[in-house]
Backbone bond lengths (Angstrom), bond angles and torsions (degrees), N, CA, C in turn:
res aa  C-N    CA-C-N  psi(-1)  N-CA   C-N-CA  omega(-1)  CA-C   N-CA-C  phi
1 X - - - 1.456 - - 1.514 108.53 -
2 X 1.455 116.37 151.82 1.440 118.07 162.70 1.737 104.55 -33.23
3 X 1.389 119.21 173.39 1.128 127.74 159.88 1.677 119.60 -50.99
4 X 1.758 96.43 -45.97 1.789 96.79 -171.45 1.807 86.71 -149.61
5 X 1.277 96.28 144.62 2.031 110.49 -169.95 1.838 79.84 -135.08
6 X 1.948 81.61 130.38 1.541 90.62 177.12 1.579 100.72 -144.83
7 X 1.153 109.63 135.10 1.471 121.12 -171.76 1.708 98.94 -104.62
8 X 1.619 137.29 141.29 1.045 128.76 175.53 1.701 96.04 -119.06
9 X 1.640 122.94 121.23 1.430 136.04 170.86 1.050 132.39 -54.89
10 X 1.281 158.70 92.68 1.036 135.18 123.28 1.532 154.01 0.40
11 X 1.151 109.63 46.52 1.787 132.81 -156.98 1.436 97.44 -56.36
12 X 1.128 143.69 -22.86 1.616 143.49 -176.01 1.030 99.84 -73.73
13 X 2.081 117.49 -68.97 1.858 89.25 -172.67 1.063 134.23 -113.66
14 X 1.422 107.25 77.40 1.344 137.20 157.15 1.094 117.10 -71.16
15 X 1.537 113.85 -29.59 1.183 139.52 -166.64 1.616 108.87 -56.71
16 X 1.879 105.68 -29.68 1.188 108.14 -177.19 1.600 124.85 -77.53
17 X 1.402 125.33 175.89 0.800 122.37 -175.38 1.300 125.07 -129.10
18 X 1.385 107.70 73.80 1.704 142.54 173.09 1.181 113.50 -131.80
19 X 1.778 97.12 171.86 1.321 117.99 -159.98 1.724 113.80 -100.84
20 X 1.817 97.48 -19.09 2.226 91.34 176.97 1.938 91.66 -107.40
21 X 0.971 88.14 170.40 1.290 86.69 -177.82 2.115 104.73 -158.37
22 X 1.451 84.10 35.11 1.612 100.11 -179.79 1.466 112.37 -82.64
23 X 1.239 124.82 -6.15 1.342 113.83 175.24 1.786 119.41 -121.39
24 X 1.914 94.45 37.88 1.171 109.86 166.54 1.720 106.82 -123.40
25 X 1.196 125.38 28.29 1.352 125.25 173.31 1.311 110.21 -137.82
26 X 0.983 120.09 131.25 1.341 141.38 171.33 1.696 127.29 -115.54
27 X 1.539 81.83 107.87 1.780 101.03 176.49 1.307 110.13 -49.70
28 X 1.649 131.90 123.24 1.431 151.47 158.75 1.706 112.02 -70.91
29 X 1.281 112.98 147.85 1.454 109.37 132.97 1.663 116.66 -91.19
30 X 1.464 94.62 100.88 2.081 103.41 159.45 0.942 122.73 -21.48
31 X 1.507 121.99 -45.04 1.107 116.19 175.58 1.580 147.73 -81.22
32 X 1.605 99.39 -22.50 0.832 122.69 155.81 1.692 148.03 -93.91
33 X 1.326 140.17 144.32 0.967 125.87 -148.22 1.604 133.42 -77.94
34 X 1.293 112.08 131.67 1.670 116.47 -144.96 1.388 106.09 -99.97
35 X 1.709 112.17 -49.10 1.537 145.69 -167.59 1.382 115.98 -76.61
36 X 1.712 115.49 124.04 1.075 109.43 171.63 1.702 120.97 -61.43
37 X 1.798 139.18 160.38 1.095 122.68 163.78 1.314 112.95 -63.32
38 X 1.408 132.32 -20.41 1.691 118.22 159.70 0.859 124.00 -83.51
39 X 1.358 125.42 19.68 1.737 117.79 155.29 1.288 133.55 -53.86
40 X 1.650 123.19 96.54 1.527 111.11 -173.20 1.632 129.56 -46.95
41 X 1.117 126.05 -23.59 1.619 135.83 -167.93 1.296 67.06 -70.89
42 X 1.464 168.53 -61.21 1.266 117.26 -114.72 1.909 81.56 -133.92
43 X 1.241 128.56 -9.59 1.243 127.84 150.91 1.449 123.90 -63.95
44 X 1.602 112.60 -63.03 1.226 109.63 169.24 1.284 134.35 -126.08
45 X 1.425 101.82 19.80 1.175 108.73 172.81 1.548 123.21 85.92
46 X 1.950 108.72 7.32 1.015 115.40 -164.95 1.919 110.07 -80.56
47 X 1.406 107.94 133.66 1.130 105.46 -172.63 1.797 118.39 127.42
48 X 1.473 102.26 169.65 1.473 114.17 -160.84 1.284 105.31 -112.11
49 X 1.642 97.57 168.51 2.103 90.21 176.82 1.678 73.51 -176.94
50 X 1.578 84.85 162.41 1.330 117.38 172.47 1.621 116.62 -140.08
51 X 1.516 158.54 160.06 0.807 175.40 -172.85 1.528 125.83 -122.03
52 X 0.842 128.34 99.68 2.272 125.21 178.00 0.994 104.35 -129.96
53 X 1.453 113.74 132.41 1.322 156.90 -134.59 2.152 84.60 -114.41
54 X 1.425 109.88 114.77 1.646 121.75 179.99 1.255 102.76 -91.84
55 X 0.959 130.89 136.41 1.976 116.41 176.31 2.363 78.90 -126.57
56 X 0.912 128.38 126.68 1.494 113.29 148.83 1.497 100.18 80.71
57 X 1.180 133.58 22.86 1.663 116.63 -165.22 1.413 109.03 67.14
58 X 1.015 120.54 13.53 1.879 99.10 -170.49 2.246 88.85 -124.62
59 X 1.294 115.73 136.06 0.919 129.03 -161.39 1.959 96.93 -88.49
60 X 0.684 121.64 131.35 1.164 131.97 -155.19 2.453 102.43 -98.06
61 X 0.982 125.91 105.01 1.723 124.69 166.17 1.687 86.65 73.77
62 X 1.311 135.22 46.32 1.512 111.54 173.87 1.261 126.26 -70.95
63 X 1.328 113.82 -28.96 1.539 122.76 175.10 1.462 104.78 -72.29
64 X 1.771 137.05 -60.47 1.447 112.24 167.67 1.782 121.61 -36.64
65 X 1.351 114.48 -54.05 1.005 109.66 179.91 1.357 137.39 -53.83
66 X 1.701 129.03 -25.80 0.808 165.67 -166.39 1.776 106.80 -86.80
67 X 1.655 106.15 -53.09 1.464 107.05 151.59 1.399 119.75 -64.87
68 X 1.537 130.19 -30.51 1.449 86.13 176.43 1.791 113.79 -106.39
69 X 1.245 78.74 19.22 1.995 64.75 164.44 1.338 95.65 -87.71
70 X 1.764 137.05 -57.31 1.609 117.73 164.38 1.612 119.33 -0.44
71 X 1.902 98.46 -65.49 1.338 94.23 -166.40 1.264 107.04 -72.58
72 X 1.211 159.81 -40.53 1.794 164.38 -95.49 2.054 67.76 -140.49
73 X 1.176 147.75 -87.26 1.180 134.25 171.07 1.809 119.70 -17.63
74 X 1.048 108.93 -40.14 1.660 96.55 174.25 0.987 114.14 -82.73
75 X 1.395 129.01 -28.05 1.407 149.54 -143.12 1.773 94.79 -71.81
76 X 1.795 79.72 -49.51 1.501 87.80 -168.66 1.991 117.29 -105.61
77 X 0.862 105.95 42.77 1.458 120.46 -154.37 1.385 124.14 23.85
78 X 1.370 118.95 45.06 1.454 105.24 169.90 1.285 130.14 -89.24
79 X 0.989 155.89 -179.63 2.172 134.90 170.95 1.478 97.41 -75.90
80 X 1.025 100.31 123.30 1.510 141.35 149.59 1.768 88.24 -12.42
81 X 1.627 132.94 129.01 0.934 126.56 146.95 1.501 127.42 -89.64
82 X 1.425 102.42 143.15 1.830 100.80 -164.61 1.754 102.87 -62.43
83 X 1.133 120.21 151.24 1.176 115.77 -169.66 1.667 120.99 -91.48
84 X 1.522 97.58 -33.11 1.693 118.99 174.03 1.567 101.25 -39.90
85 X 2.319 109.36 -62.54 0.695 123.11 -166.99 1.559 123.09 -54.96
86 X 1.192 111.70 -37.31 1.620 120.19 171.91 1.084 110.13 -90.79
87 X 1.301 148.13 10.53 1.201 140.06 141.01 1.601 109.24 -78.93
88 X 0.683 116.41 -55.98 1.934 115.88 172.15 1.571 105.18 -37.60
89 X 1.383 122.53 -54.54 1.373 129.41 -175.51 1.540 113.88 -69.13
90 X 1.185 116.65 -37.94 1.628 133.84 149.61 1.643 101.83 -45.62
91 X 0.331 148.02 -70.43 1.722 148.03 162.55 0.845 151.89 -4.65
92 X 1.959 85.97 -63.97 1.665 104.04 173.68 1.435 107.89 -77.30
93 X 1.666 102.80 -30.46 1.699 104.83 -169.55 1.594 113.11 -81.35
94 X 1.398 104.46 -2.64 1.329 100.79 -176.10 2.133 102.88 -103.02
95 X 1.331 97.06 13.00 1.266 113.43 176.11 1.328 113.76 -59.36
96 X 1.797 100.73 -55.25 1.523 136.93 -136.53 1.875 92.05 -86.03
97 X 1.367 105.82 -18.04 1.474 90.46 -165.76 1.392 94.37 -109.59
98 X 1.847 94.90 148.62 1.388 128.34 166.55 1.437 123.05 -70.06
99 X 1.683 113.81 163.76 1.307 103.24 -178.26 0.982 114.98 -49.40
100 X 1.431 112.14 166.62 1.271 127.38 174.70 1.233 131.24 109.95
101 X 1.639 144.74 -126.93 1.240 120.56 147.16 1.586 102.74 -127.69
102 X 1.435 89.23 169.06 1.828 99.88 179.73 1.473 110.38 -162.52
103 X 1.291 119.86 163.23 1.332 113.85 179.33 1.560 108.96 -135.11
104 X 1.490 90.09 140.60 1.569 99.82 -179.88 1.917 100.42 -97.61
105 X 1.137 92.75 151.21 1.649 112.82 165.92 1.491 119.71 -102.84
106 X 1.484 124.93 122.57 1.352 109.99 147.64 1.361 142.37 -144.00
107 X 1.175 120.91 122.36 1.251 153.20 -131.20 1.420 116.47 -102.76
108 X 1.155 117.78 119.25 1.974 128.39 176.85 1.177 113.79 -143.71
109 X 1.650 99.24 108.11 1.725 110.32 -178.35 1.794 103.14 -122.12
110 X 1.017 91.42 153.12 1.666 110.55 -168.20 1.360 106.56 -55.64
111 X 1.434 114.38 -14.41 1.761 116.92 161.95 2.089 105.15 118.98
112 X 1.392 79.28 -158.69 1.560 82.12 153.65 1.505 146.81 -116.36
113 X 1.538 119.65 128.88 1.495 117.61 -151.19 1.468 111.88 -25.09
114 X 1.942 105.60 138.01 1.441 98.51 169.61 1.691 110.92 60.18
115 X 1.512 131.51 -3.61 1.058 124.38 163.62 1.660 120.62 -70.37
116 X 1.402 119.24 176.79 1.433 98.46 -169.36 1.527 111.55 -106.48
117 X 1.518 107.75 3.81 1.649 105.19 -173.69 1.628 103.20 -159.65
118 X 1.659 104.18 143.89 1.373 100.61 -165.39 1.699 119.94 -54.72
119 X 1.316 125.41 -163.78 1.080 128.02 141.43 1.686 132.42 -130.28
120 X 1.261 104.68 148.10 1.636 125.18 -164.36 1.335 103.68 -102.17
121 X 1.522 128.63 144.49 1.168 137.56 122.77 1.339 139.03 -162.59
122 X 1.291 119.31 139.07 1.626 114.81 172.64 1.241 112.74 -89.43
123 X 1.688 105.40 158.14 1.668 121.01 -162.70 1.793 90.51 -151.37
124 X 1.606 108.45 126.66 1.248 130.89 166.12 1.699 107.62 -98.42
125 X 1.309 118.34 140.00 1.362 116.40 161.25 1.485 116.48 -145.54
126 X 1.190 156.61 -166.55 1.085 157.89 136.71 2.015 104.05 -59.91
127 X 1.463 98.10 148.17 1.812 104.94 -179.72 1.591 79.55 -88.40
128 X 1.719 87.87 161.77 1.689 116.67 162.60 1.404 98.22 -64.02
129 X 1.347 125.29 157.11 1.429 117.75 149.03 1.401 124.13 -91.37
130 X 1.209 115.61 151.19 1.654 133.62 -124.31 1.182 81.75 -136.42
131 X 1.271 149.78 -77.83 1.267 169.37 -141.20 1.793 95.45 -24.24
132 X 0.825 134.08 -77.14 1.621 158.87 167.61 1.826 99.76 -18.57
133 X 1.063 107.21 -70.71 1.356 127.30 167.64 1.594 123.33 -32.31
134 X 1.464 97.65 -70.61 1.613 123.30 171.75 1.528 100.87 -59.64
135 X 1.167 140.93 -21.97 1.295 144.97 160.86 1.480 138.96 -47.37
136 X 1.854 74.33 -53.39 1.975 92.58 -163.54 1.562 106.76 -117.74
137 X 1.541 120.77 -10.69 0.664 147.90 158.65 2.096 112.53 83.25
138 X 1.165 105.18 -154.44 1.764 96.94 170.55 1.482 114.80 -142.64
139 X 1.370 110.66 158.54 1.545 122.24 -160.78 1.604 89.31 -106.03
140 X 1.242 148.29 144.60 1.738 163.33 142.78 1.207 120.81 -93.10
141 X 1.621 102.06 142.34 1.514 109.02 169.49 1.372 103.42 -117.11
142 X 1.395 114.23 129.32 1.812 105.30 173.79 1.753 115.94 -69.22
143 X 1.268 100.23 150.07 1.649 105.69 -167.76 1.842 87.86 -132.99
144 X 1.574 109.75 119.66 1.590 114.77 156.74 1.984 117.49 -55.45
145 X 1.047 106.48 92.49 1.508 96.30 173.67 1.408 127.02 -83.54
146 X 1.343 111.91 27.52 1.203 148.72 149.92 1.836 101.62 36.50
147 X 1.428 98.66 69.83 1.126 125.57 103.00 1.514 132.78 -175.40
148 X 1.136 109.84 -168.30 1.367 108.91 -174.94 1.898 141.97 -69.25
149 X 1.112 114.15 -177.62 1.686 102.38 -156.99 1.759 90.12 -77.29
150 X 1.415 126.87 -22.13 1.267 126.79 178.18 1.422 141.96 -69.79
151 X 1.781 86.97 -17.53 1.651 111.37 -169.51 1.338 97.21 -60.42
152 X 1.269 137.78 -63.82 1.706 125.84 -156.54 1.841 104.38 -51.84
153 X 1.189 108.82 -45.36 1.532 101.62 168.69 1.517 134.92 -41.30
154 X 1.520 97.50 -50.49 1.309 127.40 176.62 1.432 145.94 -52.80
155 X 1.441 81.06 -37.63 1.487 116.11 -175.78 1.639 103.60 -149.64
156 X 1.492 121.92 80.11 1.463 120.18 169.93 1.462 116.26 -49.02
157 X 1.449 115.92 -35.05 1.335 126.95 -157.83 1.532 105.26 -71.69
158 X 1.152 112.45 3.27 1.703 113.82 -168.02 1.719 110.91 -95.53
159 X 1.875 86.18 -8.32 1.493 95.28 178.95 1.265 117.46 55.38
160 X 1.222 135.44 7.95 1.722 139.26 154.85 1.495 104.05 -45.54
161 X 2.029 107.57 122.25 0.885 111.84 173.88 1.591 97.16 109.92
162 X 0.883 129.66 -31.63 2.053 133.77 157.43 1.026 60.81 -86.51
163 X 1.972 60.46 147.90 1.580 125.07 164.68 1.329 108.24 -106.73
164 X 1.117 123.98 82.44 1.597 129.51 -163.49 1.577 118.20 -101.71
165 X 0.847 110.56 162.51 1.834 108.58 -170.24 1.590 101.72 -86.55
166 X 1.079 122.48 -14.00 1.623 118.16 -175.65 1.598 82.59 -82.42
167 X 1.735 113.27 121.58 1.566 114.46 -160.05 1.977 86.52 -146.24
168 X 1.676 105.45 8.06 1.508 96.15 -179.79 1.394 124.58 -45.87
169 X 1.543 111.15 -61.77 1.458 161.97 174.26 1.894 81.35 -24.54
170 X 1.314 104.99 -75.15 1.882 110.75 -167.29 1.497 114.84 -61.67
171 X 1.598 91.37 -46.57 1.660 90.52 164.40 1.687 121.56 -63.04
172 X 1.079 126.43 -42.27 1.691 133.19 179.25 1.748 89.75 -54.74
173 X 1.272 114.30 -50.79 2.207 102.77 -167.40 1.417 109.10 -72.83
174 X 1.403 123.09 -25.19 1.283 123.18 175.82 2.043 109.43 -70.98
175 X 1.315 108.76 -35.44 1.418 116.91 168.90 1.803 123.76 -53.18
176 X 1.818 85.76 -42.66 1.867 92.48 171.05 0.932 116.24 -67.12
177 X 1.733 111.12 -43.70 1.816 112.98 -163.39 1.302 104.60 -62.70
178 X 1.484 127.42 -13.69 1.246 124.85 -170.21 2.108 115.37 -110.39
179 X 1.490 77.97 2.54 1.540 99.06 175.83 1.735 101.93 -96.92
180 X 1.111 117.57 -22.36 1.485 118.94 -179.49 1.124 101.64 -101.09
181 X 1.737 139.85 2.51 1.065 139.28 174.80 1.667 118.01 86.21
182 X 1.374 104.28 18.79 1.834 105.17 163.06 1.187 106.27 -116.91
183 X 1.403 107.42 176.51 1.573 121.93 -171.73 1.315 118.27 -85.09
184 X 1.233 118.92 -56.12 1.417 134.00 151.48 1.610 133.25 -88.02
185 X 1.543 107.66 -176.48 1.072 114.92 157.80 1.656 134.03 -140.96
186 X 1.061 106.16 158.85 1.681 107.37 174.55 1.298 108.35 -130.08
187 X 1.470 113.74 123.03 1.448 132.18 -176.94 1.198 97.45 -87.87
188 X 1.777 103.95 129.83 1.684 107.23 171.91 1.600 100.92 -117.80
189 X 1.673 130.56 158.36 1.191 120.52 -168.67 1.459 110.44 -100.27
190 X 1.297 129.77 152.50 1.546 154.09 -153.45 1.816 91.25 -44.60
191 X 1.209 122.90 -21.31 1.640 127.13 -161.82 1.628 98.98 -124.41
192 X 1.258 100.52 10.95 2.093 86.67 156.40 1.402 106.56 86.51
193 X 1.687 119.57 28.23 1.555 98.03 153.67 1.331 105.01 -154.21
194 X 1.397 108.63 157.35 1.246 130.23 173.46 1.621 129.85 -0.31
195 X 1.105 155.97 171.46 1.256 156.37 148.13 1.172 137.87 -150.45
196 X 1.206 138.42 -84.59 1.321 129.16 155.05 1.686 111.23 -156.87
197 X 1.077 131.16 -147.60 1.628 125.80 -173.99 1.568 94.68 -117.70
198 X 0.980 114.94 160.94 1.909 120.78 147.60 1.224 115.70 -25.32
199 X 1.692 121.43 -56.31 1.616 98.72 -158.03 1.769 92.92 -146.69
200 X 1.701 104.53 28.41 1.418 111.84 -166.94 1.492 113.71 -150.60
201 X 1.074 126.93 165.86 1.696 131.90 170.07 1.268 92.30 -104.98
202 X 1.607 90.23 157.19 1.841 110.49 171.58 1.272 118.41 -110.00
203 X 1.484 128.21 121.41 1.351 122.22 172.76 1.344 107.28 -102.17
204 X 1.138 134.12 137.56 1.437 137.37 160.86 1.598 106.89 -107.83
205 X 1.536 106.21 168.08 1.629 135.62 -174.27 1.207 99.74 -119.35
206 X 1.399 128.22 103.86 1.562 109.07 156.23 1.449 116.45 -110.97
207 X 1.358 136.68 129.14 1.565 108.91 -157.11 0.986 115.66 50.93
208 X 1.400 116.53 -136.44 1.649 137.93 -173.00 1.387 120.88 -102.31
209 X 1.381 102.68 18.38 1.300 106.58 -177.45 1.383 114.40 -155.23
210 X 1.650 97.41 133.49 1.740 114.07 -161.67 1.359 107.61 -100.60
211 X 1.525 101.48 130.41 1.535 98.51 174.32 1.500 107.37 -142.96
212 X 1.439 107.90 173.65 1.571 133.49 -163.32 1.247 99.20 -131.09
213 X 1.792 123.04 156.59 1.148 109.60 173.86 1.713 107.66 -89.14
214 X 1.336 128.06 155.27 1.201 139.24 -169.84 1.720 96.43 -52.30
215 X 1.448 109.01 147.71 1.915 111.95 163.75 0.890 123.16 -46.00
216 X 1.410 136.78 -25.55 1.324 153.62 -165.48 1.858 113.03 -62.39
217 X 1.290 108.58 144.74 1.715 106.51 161.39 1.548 96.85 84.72
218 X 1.079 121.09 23.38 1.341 122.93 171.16 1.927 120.30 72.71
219 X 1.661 98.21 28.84 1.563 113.46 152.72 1.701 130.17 -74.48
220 X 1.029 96.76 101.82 2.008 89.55 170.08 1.157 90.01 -70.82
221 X 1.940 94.19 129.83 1.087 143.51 131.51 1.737 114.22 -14.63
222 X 1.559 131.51 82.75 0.975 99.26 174.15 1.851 140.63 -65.91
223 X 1.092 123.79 -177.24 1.348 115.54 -167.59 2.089 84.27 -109.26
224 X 1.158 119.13 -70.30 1.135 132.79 -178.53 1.342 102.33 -52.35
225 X 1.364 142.49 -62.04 1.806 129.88 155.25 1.256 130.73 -11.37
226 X 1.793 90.70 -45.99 1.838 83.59 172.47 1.535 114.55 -95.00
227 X 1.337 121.45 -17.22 1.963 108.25 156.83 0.851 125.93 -88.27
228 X 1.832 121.62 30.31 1.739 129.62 163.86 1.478 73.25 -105.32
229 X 1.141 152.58 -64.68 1.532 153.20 -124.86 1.868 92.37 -77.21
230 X 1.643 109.15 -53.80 1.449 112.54 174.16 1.374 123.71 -59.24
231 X 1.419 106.07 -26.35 1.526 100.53 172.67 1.678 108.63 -88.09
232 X 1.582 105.66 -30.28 1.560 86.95 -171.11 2.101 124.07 -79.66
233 X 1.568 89.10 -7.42 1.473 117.22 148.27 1.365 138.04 -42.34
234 X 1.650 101.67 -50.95 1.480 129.29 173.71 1.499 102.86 -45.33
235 X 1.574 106.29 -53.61 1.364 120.41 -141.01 2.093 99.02 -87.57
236 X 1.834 94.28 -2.77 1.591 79.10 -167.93 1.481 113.47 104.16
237 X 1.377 127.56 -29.87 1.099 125.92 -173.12 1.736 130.94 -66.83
238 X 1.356 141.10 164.77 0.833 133.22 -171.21 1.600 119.69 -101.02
239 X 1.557 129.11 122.87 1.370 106.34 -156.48 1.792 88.79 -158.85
240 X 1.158 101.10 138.36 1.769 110.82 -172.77 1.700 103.45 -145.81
241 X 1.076 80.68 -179.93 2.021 121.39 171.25 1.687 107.91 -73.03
242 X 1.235 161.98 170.43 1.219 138.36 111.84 1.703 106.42 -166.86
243 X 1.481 116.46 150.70 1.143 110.00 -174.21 1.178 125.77 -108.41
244 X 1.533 114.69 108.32 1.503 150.29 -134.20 1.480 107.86 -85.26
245 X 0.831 136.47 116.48 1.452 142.82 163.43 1.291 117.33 -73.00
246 X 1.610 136.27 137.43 1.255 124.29 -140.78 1.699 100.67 -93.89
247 X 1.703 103.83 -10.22 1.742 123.80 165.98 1.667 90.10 -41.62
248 X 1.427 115.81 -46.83 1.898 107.86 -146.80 1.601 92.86 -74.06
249 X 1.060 136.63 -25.97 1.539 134.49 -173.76 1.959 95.39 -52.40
250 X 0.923 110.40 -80.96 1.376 94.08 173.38 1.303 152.02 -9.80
251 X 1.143 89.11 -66.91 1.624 119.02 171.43 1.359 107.29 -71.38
252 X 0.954 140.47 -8.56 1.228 135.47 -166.81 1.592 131.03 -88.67
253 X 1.213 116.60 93.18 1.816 137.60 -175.96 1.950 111.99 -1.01
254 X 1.722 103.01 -48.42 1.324 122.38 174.89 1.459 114.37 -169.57
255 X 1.604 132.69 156.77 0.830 125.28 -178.02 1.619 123.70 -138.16
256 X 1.283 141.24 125.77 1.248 110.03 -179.86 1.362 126.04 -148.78
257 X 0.845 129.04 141.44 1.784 122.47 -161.81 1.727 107.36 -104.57
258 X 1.205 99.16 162.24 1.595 104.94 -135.47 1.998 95.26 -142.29
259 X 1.226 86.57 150.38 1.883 82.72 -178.93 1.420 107.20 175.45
260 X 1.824 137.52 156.98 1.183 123.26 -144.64 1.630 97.58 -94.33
261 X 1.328 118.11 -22.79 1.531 97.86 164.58 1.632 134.02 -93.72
262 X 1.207 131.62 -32.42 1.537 157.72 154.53 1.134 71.74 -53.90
263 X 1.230 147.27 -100.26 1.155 118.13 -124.60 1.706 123.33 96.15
264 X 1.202 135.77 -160.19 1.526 136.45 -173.23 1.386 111.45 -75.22
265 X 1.350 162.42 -179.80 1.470 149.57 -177.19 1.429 99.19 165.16
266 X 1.759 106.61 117.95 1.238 107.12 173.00 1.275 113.28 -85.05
267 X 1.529 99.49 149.27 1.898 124.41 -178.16 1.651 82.53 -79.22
268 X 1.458 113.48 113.18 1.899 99.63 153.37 0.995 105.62 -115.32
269 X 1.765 142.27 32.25 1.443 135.31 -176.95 1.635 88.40 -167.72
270 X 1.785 104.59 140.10 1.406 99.75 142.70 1.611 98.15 -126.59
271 X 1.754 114.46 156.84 1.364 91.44 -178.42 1.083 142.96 26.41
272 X 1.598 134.90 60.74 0.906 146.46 -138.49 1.444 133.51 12.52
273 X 1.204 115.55 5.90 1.480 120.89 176.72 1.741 104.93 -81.34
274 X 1.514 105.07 133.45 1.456 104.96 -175.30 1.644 119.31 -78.84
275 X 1.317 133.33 130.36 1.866 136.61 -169.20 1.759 86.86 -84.07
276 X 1.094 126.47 157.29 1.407 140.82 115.31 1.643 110.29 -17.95
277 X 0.958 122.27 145.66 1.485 128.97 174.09 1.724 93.41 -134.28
278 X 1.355 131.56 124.90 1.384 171.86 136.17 1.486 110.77 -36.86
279 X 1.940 131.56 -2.39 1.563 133.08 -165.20 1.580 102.89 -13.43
280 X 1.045 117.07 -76.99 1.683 124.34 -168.79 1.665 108.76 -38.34
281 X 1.448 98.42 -60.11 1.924 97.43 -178.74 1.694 102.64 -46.06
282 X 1.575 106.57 -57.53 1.171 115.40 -148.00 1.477 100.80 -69.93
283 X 1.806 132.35 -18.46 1.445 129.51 167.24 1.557 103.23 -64.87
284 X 1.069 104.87 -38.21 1.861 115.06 -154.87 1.589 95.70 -68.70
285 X 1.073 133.48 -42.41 1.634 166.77 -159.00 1.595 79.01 -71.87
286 X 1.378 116.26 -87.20 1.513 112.80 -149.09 1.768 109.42 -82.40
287 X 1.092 97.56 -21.13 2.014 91.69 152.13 1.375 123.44 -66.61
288 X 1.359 118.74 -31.23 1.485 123.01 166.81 1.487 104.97 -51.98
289 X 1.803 112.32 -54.37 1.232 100.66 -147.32 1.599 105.78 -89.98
290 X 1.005 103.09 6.18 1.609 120.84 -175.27 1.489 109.31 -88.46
291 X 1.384 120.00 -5.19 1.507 133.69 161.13 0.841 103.31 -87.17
292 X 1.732 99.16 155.84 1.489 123.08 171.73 1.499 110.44 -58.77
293 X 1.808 124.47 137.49 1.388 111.34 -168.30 1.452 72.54 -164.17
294 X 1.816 112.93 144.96 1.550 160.94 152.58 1.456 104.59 -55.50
């Protein structure tokens, strides 16, 4: 494939009511420039996106993913993208890529200022390689993201729970965790529990039983959480919802954060305290996710 394959949407006719929807996308050069200078995504960041993880040409959870840009779209009032339609466009771009893995982007910003209709697009690239990572795994520092498990209720407008392109905020905690000398981070909320990473979900082991913190309080839903949850299902295992106290990070048997390109990644540190590392789960884990999967 080129370096980067970018399709630009047509978000209006979606509107229609058919089944191809190939002569509403339009092939870009990536490299060259696509975006008006009043495009908000890149003024203010206004707008949604999602990320899927390509293993082989084959697009990896498109229909989860696909729901939550829907949802991260209501969240933030933009129109609902048709889903048929971005799956077709998911498609073509997942055409373009070669073995191996790669990740597509897709992207819905409120358009350009005072313009009259949003703007769409998908973006194919080759993934970083991970391999190294998925190996040795990563050390965390917890960061208060100050506030509480109630705020998304409280305050809709905070948009907790989109997946929004204003990504400063995640990028600035990933800068500390690495200012305190870890790799990552895990945001816990203003009232003492758990949350999720910058650009990942957290699974923990306690005993015999694996858990995540509940969706709630302004956690995305991971997409990749729930096909560790289906595989660790497969196996019989025990695996829930529950709302985690940031005490349980400690205590906790193994831990590992999870996401559609990285992939599975063992926690071997929180705050410098050293986790158990799980190697075997955590190989078994990223061969799962390294299959083709719905």
């Amino acid at each position: 494939m080129p370096h980067r394959f970018a399709l630009i949407i047509d978000p209006v006719a979606a509107d229609d009511a058919r089944d191809d929807f190939a002569d509403t996308f339009t092939e870009v050069d990536a490299a060259a420039p696509a975006l008006s200078v009043g495009e908000l995504s890149t003024q203010r960041g206004d707008g949604v996106f999602e990320s899927i993880g390509v293993i082989d040409g084959h697009a990896q959870e498109v229909v989860p993913h696909l729901e939550r840009l829907a949802n991260s779209a209501r969240i933030c009032d933009l129109p609902v993208p048709h889903q048929e339609q971005w799956r077709q466009a998911v498609a073509v771009a997942a055409a373009q890529c070669p073995p191996g893995e790669a990740v597509i982007k897709l992207i819905l910003s409120r358009g350009v200022e005072h313009g009259p209709t949003p703007t769409a697009w998908v973006t194919a690239a080759p993934a970083p390689d991970f391999s190294a990572v998925r190996a040795r795994g990563v050390s965390v520092a917890t960061l208060d993201r100050g506030y509480d498990l109630a705020a998304a209720e409280r305050a809709p407008w905070l948009l907790l729970g989109a997946k929004t392109l204003s990504y400063a905020v995640n990028m600035a905690a990933l800068r500390e965790a690495r200012r305190r000398g870890a790799d990552d981070a895990i945001f816990l909320s203003s009232d003492g529990f758990v949350l999720e990473a910058p650009t990942a979900s957290l699974i923990l082991r306690i005993g015999d039983r694996f858990t995540t913190p509940e969706p709630t309080g302004g956690i995305l839903h991971g997409t990749t959480q729930l096909s560790v949850y289906d595989h660790l299902a497969s196996r019989g295992l025990d695996a829930g919802y529950d709302r985690i106290p940031a005490s349980d990070l400690a205590r906790a048997d193994a831990a590992w954060l999870v996401s559609s390109v990285r992939l599975a990644v063992a926690v071997t540190a929180v705050d410098g305290a050293a986790l158990p590392v799980d190697h075997a789960l955590t190989a078994e884990l990223n061969e799962y996710l390294l299959s083709p999967r719905h």
